[in-house]
C-alpha positions in Angstrom: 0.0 0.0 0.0 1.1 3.3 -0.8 0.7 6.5 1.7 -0.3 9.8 1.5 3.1 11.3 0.3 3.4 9.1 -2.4 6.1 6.1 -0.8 6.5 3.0 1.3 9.7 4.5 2.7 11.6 3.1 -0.1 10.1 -0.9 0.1 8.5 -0.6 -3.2 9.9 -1.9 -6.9 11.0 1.7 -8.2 13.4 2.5 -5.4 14.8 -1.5 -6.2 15.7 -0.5 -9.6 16.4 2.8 -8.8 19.2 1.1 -6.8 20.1 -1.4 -9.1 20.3 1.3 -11.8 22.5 3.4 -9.4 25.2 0.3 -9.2 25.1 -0.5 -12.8 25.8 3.2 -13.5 28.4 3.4 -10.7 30.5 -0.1 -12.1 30.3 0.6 -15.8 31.4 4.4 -15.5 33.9 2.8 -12.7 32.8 5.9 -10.3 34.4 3.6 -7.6 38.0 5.1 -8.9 37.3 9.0 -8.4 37.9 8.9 -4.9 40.4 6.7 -3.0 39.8 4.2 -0.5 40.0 7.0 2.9 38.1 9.5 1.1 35.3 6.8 0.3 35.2 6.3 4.0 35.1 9.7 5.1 32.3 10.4 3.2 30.3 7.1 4.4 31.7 8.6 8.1 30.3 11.7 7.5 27.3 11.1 5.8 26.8 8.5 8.8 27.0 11.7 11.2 25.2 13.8 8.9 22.5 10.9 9.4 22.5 10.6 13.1 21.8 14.2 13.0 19.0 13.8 11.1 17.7 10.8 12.8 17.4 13.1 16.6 15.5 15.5 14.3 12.9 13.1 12.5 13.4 9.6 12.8 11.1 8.3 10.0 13.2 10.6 7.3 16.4 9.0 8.5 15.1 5.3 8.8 13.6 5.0 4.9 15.6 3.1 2.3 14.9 6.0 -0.2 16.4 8.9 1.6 19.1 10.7 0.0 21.6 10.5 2.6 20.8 6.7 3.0 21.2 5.9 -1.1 25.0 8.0 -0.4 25.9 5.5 2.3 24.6 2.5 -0.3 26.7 4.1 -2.8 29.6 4.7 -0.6 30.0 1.2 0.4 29.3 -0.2 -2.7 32.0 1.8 -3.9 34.3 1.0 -1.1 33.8 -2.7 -1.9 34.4 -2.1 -5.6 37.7 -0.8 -4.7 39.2 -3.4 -2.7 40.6 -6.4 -3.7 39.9 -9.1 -2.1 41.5 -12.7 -2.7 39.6 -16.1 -2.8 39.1 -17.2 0.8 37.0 -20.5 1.8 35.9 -18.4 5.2 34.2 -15.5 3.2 32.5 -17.8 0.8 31.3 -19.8 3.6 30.3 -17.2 5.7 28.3 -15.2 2.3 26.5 -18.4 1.5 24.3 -17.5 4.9 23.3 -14.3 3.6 20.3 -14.4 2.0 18.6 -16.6 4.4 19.6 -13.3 7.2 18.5 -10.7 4.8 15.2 -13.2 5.0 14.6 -13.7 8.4 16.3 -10.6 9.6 13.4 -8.1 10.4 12.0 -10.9 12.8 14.8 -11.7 14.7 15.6 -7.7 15.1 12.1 -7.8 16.4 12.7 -10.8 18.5 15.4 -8.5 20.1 13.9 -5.4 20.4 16.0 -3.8 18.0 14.0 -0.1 18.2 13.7 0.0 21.9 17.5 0.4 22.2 17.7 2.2 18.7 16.6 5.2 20.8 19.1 4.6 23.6 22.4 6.2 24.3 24.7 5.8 21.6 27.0 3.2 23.1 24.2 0.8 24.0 22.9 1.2 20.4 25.9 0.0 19.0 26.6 -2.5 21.7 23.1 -3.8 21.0 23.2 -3.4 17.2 26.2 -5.3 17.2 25.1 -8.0 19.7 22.2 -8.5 17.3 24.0 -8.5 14.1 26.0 -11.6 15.4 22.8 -13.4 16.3 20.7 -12.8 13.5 23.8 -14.1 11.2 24.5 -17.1 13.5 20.5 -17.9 13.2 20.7 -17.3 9.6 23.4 -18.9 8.7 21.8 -22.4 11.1 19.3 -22.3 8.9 21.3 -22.0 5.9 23.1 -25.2 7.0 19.7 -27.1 7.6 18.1 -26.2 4.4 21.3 -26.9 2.4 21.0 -31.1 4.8 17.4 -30.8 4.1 17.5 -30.1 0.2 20.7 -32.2 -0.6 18.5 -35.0 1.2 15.3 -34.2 -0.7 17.0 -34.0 -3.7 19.0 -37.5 -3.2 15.7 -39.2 -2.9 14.9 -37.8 -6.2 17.4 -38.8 -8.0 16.9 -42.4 -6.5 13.1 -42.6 -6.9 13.7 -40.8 -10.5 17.0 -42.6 -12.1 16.1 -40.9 -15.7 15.2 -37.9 -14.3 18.1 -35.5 -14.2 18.4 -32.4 -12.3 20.6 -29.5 -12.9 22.1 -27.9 -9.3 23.9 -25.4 -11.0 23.5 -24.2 -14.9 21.4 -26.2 -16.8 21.8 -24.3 -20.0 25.3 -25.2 -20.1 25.1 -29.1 -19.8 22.0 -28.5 -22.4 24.1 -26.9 -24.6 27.5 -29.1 -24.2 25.3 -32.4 -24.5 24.1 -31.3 -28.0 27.6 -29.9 -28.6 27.0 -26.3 -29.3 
């Protein structure tokens, strides 16, 4: 449902493409490069105080996804991340393969927590609490990861045993299609 201004806070499909418009602009024009790797996290610092200013003034402003100061910190990141290199490492692929089941599940577990009784506390408890809860909703997420990925590889066995003709494609299909008839 939309409200009277016009928005869901920046929850609805526009401000998605919007964003995913901003970081296809940002990689193909390799914005990432015009500032180096301090000055991209100055400006995520200051835009970050500039928020917290703004979120003692009118928290709803500083809380929506499609705030203009909230889109800079996107950017800023995602431009921070674009700069680094980062090697292959089992640990961070491990560790990523959790996160979509947290971005899933994580507005009920910051719920489950009481994440906006202490977002209005002193500073240090915020962050002590926002952190706190960052580490449990991942360790949740990433449990549940682990149990769907037993669960499915389970499911999926039987298939293949009940099914012997019947092949399925884990990872791209397209490709064994296409090798298979030689293309």
């Amino acid at each position: 449902m939309i409200s009277i201004d016009g928005g869901l806070r920046g929850y609805q499909v526009l401000q998605f493409i919007l964003m995913y418009v901003i970081g296809y602009y940002i990689r193909e024009n390799a914005i990432n490069k015009l500032l180096s790797k301090g000055k991209w996290i100055i400006l995520y610092l200051v835009s970050s105080g500039v928020l917290y200013v703004i979120f003692s003034w009118n928290r709803g402003l500083a809380t929506e996804y499609c705030s203009p100061i909230v889109i800079l910190q996107a950017v800023t990141i995602f431009c921070l991340f674009l700069s680094i290199k980062i090697r292959y490492s089992r640990l961070i692929n491990e560790v990523a393969k959790g996160s979509f089941v947290v971005y899933l599940i994580h507005v009920n577990i910051l719920s489950l927590l009481r994440i906006s009784r202490y977002a209005v506390s002193e500073w240090y408890i915020m962050v002590f609490h926002l952190t706190v809860s960052v580490i449990i909703s991942y360790f949740i997420g990433y449990i549940l990861y682990k149990l769907y990925q037993l669960l499915s590889t389970r499911i999926w066995k039987g298939l293949e045993e009940a099914y012997p003709n019947f092949e399925i494609c884990y990872f791209d299909c397209q490709n064994d299609i296409d090798n298979s008839a030689g293309l």
